[in-house]
DRENLUMVEX-590693 format. One record per residue: residue number from 1; x, y, z of N, C-alpha, C in turn. Coordinates in Angstrom, 1 decimal, always signed. Example, Ala and Ser with C-alpha at 12.3 -4.5 7.8 and 13.67 -1.06 7.14 Angstrom:
[tivo 1; [+13.2; -5.7; +7.8]; [+12.3; -4.5; +7.8]; [+13.2; -3.3; +7.8]],
[tivo 2; [+12.8; -2.2; +7.1]; [+13.7; -1.1; +7.1]; [+12.9; +0.0; +7.9]],
***
This chain:
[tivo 1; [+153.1; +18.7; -4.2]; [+152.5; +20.0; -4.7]; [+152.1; +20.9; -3.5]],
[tivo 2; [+152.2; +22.1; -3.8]; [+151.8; +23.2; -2.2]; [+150.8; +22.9; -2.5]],
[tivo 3; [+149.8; +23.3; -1.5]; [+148.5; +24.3; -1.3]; [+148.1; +25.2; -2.2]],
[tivo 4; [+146.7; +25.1; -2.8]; [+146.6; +25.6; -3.8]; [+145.5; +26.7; -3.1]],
[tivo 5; [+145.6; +28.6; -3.2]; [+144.5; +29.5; -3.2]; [+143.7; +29.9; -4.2]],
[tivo 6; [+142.2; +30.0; -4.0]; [+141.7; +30.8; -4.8]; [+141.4; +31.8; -4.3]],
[tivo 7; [+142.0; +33.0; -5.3]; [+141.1; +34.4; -4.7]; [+140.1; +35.0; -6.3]],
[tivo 8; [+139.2; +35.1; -5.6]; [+138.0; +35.9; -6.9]; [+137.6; +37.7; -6.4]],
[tivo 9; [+138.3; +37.9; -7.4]; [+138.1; +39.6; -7.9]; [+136.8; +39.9; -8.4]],
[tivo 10; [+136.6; +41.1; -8.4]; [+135.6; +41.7; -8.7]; [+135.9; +43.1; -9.2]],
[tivo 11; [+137.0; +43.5; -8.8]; [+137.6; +44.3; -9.9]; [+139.2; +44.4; -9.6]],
[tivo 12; [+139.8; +45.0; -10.8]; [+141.1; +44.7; -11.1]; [+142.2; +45.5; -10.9]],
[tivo 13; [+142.0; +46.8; -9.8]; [+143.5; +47.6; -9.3]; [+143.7; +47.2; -8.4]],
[tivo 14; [+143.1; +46.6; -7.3]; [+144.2; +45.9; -6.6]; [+145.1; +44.5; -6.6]],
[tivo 15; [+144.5; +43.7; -8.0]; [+145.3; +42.2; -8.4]; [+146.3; +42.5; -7.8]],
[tivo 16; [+147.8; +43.4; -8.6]; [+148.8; +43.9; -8.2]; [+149.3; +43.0; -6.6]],
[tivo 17; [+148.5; +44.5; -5.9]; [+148.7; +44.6; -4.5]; [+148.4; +43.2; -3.5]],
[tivo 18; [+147.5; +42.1; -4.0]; [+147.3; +41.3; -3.6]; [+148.0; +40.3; -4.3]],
[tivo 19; [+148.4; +40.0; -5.1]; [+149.5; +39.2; -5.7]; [+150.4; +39.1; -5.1]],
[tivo 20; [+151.0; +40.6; -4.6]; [+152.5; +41.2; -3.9]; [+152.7; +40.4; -2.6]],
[tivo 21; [+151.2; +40.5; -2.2]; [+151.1; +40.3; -0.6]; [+151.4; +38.8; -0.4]],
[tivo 22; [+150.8; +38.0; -1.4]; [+150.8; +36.5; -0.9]; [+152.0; +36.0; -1.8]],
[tivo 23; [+153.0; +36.7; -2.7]; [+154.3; +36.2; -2.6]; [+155.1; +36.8; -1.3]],
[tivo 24; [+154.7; +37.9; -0.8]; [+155.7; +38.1; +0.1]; [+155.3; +36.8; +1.8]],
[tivo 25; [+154.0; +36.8; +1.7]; [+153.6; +36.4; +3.2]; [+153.3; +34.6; +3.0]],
[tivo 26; [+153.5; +34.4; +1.6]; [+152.7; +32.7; +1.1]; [+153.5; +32.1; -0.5]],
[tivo 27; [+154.7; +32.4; +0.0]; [+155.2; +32.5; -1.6]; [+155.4; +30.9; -1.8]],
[tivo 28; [+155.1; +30.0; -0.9]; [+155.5; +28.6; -1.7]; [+153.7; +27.7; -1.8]],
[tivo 29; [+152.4; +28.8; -1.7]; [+151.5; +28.3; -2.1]; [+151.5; +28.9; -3.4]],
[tivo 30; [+150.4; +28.2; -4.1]; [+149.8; +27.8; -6.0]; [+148.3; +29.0; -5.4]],
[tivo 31; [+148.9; +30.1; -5.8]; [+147.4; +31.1; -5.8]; [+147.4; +31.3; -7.4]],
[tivo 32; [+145.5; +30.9; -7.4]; [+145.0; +31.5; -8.2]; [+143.6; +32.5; -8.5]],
[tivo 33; [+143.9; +33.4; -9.6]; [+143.1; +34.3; -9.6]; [+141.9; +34.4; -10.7]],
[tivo 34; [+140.7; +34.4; -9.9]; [+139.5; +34.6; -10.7]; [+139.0; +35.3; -10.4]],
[tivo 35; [+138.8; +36.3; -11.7]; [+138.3; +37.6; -12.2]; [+136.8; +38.1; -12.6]],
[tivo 36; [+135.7; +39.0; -12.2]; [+135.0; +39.1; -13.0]; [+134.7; +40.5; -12.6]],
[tivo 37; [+135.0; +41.5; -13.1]; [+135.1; +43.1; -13.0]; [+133.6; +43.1; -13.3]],
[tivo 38; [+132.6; +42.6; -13.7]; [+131.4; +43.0; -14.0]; [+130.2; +42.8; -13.0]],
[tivo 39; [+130.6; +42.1; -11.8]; [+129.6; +41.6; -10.5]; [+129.4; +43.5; -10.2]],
[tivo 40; [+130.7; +43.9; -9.6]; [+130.1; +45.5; -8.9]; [+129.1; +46.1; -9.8]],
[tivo 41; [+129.3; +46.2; -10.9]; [+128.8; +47.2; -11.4]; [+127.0; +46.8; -11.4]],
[tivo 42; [+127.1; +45.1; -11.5]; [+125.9; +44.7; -11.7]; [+124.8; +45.2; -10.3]],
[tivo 43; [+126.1; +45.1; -8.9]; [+125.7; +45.3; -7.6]; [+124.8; +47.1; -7.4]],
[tivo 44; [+125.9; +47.4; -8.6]; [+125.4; +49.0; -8.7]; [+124.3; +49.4; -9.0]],
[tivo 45; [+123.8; +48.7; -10.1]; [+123.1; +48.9; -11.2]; [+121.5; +48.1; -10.3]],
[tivo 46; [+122.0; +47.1; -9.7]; [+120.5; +46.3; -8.9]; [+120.4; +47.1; -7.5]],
[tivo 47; [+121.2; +48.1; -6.5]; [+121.4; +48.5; -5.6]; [+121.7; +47.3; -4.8]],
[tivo 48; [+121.8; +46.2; -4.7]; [+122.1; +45.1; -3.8]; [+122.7; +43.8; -4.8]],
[tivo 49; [+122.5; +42.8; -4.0]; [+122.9; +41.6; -4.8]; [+121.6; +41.2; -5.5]],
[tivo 50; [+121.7; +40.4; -6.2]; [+120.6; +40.0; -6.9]; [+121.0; +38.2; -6.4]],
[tivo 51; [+119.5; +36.9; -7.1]; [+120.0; +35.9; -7.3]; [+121.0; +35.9; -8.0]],
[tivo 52; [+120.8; +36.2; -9.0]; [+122.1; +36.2; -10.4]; [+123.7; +36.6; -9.8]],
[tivo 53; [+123.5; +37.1; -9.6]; [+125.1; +37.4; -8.8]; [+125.2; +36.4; -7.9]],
[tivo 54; [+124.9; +35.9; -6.6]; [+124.8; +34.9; -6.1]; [+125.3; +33.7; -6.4]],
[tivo 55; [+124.4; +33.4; -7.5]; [+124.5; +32.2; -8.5]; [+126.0; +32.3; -9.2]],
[tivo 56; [+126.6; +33.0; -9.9]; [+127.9; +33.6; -10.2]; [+128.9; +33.5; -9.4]],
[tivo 57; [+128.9; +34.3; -8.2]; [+130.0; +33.7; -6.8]; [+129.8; +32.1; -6.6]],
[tivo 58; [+128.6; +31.6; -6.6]; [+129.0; +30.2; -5.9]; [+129.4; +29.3; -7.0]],
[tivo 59; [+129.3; +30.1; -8.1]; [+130.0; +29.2; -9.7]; [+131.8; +29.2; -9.4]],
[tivo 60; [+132.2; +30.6; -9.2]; [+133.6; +30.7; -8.6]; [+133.9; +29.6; -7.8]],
[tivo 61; [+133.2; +29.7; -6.9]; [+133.7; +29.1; -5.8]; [+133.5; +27.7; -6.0]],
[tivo 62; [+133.2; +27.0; -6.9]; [+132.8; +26.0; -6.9]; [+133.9; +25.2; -7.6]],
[tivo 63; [+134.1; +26.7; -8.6]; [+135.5; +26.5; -9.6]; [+137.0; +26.1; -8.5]],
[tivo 64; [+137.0; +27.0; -7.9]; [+137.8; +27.1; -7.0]; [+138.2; +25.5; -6.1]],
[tivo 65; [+137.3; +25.0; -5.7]; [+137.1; +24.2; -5.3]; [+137.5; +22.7; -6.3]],
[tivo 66; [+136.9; +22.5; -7.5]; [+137.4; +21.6; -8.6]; [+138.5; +22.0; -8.8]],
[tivo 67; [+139.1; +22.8; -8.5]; [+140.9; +22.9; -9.0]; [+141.4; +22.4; -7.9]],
[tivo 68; [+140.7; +22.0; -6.8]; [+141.5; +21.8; -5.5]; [+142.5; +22.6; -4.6]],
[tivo 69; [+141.6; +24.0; -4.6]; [+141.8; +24.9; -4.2]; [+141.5; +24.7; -2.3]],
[tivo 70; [+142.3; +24.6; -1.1]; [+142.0; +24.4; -0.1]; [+141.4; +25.3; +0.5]],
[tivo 71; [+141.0; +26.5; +0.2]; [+140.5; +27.6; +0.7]; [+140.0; +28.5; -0.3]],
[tivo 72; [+139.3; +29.6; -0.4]; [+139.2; +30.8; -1.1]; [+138.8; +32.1; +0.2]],
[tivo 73; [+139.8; +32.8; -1.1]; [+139.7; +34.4; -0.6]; [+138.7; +35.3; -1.3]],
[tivo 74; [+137.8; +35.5; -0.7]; [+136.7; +36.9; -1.7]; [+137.0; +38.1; -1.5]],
[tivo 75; [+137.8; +38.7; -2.4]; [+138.2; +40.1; -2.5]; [+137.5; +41.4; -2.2]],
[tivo 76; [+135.6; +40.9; -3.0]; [+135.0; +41.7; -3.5]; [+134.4; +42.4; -1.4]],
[tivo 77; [+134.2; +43.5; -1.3]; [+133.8; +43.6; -0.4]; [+132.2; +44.5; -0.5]],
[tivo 78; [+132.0; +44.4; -1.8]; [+129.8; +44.7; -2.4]; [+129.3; +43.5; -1.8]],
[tivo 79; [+130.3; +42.1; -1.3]; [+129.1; +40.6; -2.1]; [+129.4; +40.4; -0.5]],
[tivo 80; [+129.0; +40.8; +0.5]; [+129.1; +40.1; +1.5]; [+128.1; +38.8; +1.4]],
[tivo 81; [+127.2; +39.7; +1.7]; [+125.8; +39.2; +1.8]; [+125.7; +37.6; +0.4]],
[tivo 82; [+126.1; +38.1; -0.4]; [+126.5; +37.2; -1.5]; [+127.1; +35.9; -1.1]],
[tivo 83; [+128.4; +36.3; -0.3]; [+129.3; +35.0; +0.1]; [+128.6; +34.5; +0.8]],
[tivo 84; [+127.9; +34.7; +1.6]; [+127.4; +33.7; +2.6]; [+126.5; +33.1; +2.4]],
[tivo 85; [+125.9; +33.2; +1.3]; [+125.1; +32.0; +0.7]; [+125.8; +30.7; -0.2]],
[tivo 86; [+126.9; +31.9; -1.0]; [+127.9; +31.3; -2.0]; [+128.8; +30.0; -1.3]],
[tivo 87; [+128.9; +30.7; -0.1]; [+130.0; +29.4; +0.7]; [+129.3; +28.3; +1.0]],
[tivo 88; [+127.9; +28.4; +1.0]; [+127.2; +27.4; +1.5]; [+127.6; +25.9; +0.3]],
[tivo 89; [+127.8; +26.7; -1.0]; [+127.6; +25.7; -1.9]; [+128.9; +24.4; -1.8]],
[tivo 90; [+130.0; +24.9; -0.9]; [+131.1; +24.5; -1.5]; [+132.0; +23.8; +0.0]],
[tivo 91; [+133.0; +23.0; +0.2]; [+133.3; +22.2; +1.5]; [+134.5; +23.3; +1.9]],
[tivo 92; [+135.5; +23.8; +1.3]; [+136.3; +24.3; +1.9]; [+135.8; +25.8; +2.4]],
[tivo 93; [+136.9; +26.0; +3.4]; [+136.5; +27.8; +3.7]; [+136.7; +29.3; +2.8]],
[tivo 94; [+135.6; +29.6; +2.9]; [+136.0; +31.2; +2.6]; [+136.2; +32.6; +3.3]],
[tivo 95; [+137.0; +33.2; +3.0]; [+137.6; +34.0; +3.8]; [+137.4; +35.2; +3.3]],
[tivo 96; [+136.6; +36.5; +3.8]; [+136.4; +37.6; +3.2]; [+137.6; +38.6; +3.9]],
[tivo 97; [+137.6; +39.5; +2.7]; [+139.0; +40.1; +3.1]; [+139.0; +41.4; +3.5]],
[tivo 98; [+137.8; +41.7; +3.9]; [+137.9; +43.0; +5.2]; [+137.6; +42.5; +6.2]],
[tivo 99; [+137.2; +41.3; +6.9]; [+136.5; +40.5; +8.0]; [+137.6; +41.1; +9.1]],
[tivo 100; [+139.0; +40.5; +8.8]; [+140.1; +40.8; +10.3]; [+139.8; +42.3; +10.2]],
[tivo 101; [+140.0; +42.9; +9.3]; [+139.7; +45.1; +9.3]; [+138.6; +45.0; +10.8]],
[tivo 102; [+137.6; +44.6; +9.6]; [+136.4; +45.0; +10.6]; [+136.3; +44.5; +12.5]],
[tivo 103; [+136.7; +43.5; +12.0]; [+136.9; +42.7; +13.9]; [+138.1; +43.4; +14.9]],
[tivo 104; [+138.9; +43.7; +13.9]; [+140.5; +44.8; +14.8]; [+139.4; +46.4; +14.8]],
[tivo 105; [+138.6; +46.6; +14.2]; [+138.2; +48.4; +14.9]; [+137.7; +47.6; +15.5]],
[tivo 106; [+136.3; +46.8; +15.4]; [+135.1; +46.8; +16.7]; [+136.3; +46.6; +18.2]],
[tivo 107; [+137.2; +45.8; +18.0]; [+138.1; +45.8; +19.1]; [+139.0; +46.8; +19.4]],
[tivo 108; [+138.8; +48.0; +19.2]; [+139.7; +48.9; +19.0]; [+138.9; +50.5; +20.1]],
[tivo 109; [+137.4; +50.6; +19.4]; [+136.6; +51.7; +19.8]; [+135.5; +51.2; +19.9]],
[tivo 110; [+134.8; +52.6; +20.4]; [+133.5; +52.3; +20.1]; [+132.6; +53.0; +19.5]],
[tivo 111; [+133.5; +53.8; +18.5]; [+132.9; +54.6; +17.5]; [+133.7; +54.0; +16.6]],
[tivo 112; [+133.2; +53.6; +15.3]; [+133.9; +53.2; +13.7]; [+133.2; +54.1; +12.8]],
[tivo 113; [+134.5; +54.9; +12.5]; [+134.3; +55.1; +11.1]; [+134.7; +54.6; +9.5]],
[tivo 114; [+133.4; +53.9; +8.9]; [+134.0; +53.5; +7.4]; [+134.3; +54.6; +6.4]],
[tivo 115; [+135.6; +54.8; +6.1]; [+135.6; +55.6; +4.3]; [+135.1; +55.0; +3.1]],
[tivo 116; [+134.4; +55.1; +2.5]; [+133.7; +54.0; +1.4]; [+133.7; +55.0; -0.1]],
[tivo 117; [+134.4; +54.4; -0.9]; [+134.2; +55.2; -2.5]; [+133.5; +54.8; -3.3]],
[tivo 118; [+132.8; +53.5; -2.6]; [+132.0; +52.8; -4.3]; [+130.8; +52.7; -3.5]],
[tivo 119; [+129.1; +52.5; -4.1]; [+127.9; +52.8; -3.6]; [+127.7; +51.8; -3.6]],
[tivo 120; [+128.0; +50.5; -4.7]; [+128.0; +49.3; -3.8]; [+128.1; +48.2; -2.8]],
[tivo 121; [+129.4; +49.0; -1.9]; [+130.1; +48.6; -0.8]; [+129.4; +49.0; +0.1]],
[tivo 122; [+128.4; +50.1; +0.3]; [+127.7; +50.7; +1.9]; [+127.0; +49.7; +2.7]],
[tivo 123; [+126.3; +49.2; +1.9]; [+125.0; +47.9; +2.5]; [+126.4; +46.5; +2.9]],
[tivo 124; [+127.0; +46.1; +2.1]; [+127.8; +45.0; +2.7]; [+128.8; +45.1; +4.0]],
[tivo 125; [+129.0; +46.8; +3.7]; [+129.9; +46.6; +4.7]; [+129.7; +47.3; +5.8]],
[tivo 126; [+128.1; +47.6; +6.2]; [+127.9; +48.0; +7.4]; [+127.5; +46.4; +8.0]],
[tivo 127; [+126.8; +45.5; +7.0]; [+126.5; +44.1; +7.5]; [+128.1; +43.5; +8.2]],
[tivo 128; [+128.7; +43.9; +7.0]; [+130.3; +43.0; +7.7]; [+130.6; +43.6; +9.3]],
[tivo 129; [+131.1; +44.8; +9.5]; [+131.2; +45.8; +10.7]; [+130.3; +45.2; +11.8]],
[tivo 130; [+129.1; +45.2; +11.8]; [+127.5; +44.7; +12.6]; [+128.0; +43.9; +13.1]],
[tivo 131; [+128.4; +42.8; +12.0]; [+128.7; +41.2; +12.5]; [+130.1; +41.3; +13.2]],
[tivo 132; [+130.9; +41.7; +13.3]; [+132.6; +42.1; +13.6]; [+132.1; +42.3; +14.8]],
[tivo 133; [+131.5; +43.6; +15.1]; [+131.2; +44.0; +16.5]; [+130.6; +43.1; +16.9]],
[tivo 134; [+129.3; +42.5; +17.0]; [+129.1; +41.5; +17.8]; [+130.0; +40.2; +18.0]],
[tivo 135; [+130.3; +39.9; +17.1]; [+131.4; +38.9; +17.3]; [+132.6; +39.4; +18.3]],
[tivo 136; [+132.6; +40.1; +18.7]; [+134.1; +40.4; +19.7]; [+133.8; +41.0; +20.4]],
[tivo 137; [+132.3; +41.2; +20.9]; [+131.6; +41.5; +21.7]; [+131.5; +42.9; +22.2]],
[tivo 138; [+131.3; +43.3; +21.2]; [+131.2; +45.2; +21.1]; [+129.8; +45.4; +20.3]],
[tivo 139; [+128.5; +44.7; +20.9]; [+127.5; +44.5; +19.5]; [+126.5; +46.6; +20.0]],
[tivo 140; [+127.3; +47.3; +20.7]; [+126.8; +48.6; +20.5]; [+127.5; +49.5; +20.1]],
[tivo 141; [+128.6; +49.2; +19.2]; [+129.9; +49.8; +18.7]; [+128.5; +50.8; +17.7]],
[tivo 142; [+128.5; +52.3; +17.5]; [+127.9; +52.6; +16.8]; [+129.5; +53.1; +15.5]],
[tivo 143; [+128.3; +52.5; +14.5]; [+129.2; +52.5; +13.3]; [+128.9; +53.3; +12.2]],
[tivo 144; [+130.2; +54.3; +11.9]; [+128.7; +55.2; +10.7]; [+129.8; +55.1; +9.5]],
[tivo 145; [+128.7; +55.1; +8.4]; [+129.4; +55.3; +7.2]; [+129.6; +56.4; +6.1]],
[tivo 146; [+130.4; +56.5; +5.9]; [+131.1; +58.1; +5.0]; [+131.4; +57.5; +3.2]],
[tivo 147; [+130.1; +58.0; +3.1]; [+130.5; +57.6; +1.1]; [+131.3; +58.7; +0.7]],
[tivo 148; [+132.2; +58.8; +0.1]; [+133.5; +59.4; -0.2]; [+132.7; +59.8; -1.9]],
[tivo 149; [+131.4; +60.2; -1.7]; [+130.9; +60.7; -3.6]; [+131.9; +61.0; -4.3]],
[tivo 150; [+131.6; +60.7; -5.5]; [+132.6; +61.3; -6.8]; [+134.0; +60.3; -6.9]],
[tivo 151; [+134.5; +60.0; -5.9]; [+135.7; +59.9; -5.7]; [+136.0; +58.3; -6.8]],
[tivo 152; [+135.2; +57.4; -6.1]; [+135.6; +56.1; -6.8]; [+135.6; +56.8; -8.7]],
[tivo 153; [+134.5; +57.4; -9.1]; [+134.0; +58.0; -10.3]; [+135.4; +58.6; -10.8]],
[tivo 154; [+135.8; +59.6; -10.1]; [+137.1; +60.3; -10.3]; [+138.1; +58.9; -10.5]],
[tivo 155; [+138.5; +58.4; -10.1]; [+139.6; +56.8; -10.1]; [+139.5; +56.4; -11.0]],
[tivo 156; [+138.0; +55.9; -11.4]; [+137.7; +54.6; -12.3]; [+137.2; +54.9; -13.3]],
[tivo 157; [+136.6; +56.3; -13.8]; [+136.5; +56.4; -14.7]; [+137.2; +57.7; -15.6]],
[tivo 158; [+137.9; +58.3; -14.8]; [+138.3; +59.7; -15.4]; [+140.4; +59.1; -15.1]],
[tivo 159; [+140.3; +58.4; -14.1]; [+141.5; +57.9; -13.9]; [+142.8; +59.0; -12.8]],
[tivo 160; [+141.4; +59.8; -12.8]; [+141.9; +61.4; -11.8]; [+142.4; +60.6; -10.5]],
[tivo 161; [+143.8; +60.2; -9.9]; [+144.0; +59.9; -8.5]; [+144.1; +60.8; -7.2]],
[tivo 162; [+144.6; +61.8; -8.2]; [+144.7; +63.2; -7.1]; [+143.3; +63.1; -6.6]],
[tivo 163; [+142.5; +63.6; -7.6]; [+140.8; +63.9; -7.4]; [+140.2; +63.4; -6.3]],
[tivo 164; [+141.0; +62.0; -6.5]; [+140.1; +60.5; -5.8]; [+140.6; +61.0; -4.3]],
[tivo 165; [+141.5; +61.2; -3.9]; [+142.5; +61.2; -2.9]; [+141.8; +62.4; -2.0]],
[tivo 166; [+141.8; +63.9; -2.9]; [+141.2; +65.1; -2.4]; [+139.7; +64.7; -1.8]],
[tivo 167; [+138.8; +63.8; -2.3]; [+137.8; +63.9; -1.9]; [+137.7; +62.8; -0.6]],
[tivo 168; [+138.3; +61.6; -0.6]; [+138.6; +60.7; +0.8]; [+139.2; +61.1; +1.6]],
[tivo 169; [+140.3; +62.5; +1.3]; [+140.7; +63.3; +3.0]; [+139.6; +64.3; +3.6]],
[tivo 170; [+138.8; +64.5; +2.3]; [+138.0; +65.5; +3.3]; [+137.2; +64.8; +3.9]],
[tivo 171; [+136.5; +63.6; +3.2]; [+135.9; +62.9; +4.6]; [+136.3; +62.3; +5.5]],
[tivo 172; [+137.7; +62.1; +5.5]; [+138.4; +61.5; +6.5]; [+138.6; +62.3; +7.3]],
[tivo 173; [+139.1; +63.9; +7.4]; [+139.1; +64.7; +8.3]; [+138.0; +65.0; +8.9]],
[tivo 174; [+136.5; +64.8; +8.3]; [+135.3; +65.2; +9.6]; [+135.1; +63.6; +9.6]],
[tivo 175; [+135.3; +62.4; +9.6]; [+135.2; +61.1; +10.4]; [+136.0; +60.9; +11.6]],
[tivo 176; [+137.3; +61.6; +10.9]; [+138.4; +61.8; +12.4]; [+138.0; +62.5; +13.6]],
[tivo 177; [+136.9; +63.7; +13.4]; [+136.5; +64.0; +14.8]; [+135.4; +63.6; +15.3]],
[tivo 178; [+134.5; +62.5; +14.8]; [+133.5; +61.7; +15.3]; [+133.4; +60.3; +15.9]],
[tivo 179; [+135.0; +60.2; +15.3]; [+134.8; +58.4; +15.4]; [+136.3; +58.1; +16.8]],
[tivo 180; [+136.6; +56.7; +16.9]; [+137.6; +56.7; +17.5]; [+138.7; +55.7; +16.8]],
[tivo 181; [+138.2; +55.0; +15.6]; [+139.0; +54.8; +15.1]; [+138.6; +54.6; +13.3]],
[tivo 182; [+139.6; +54.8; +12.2]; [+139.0; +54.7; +10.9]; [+139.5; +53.2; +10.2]],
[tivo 183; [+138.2; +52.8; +9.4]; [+138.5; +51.8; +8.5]; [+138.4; +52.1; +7.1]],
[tivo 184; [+139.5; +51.8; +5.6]; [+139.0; +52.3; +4.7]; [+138.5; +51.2; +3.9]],
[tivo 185; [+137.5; +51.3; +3.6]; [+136.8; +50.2; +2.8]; [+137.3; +49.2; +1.9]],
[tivo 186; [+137.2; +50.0; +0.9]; [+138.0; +49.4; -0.5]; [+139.6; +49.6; -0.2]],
[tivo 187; [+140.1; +48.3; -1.1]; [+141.9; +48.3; -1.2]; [+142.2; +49.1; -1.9]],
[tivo 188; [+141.4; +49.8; -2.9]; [+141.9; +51.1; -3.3]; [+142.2; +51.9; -3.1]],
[tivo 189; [+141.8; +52.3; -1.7]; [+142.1; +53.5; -0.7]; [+143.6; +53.1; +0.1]],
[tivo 190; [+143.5; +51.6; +0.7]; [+145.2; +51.7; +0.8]; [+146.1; +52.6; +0.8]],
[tivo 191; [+146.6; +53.7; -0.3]; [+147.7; +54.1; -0.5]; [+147.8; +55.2; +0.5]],
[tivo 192; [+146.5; +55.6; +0.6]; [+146.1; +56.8; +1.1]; [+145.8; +56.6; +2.6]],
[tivo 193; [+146.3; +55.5; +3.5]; [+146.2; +55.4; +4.9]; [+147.1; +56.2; +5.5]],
[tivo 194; [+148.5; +56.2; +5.2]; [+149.3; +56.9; +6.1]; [+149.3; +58.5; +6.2]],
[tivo 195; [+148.2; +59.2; +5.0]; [+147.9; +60.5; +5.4]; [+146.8; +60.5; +5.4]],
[tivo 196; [+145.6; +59.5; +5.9]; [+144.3; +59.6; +6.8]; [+144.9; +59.3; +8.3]],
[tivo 197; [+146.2; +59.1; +8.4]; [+146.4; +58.9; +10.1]; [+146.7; +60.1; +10.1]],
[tivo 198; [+147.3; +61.1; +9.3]; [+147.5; +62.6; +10.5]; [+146.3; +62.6; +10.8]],
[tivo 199; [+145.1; +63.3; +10.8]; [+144.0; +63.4; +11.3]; [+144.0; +63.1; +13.0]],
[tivo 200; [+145.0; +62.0; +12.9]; [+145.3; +61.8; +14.6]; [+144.4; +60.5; +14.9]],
[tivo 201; [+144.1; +59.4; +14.2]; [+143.1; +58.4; +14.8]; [+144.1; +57.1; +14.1]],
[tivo 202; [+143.9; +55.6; +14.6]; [+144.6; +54.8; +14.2]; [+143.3; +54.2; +13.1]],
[tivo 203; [+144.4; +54.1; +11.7]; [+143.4; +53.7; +10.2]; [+143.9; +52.3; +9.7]],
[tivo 204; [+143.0; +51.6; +9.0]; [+142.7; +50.3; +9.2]; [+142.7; +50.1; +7.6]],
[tivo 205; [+143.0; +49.1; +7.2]; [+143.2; +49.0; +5.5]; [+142.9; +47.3; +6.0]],
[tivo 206; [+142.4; +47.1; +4.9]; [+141.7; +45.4; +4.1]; [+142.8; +44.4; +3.9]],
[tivo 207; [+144.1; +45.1; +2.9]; [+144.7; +44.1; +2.3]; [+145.6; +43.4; +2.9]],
[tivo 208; [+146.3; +43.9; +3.8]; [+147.4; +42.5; +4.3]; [+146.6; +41.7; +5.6]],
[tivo 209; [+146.1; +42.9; +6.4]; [+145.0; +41.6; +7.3]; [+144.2; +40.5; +6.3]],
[tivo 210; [+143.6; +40.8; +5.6]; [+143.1; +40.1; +4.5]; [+143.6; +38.9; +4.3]],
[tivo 211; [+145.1; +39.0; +3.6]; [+146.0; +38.1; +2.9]; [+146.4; +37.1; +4.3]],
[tivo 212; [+146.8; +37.8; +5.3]; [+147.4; +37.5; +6.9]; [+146.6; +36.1; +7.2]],
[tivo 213; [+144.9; +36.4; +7.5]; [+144.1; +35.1; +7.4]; [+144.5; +34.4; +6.4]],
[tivo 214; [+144.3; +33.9; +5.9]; [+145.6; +33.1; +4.8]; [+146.2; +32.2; +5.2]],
[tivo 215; [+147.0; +33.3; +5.5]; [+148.3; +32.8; +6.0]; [+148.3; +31.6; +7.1]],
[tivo 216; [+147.5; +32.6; +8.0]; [+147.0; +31.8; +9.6]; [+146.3; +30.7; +9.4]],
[tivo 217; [+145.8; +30.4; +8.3]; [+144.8; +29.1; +7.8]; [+145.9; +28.1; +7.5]],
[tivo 218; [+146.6; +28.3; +6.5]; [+147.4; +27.7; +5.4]; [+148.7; +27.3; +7.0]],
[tivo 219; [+149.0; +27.8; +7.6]; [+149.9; +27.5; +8.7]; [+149.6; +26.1; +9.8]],
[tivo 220; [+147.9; +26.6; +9.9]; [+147.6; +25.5; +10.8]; [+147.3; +24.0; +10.1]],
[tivo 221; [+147.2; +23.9; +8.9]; [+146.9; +22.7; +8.0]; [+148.3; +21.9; +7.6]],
[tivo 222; [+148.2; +20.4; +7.4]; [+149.6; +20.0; +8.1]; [+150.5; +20.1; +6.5]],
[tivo 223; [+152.0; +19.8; +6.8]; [+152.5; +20.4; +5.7]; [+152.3; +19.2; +4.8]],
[tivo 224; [+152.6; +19.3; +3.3]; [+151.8; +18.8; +2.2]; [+153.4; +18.1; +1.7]],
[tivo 225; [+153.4; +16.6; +1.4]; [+154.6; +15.9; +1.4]; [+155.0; +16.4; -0.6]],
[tivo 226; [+156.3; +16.7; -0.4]; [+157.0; +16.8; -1.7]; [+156.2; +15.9; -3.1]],
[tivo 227; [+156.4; +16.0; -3.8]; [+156.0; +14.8; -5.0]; [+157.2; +15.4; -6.1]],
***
């Protein structure tokens, strides 16, 4: 039997794109996907994580783990703070999927700029960034964050992508003359990296570094005999 992934969502336009990734980069592992589109909004609705959420991720992951899952991937990039209590509950590793993003800018400048569209994501992912920089030993990397308003709203709930798009260039164009390099938060932004690089700065996206750790895990673990 391969290697079995678990990755847990928290919302559902990037499944797709992360499906794509680990058949093209991990296609002879057993990935599976657990879903629950209602953690963010809860994140939204409490401004942070609550116990209850908490309690929820480490039910995932625990799930994850009873299926004999060697690893899990956390999609959600609101629950930092979440995972790292959540992983406590459980033996194998978890692996957050902006972590390489964040550790490649702190390594990169010493100005980071984040694009962010969802209001849940601000608080986790300046904690994620914080910890990146000091880990690779850039702990005065000053790091600022650009909520991209409206925009997630425009996507997710009007389904406007232009909309979404028009409003993350404009803040990507005044991030680009403050920072020295850009990160975009959410994998929903993805599509939209290769015209936040005119601006002239090198831009940083979640999902294949993401999937990459993975990879790099699942490589070093010895290979798993036929049955």
């Amino acid at each position: 039997m391969p290697y079995r992934v678990g990755v847990v969502h928290t919302i559902t336009n990037s499944i797709d794109d992360i499906n794509l990734l680990f058949r093209q980069m991990l296609p002879d592992i057993d990935q599976i996907n657990i879903i629950d589109d209602s953690i963010v909004k809860d994140v939204i609705r409490s401004v942070d994580v609550t116990p209850a959420i908490i309690s929820r991720l480490a039910t995932y992951y625990q799930i994850c783990q009873q299926i004999g899952c060697c690893c899990i991937l956390n999609e959600c990039t609101s629950v930092a703070f979440a995972a790292d209590i959540a992983e406590k509950t459980v033996d194998i590793p978890v692996f957050r999927i902006d972590y390489p993003m964040a550790k490649k800018a702190a390594q990169m400048g010493k100005r980071i700029g984040i694009l962010a569209t969802a209001s849940s994501t601000l608080k986790s992912s300046m904690r994620t960034f914080r910890r990146a920089a000091e880990e690779v030993g850039n702990p005065d990397a000053a790091i600022t964050m650009y909520y991209c308003e409206n925009a997630h709203k425009a996507l997710f709930q009007a389904g406007d992508r232009k909309r979404h798009d028009e409003i993350v260039l404009r803040y990507a164009e005044k991030a680009s003359l403050e920072n020295d390099v850009l990160a975009l938060a959410q994998g929903s932004m993805a599509p939209l990296a290769p015209q936040v690089s005119q601006f002239g700065l090198p831009v940083l996206t979640s999902l294949h570094s993401g999937v990459e750790q993975i990879k790099d895990y699942i490589d070093s673990l010895p290979a798993l005999q036929a049955t």
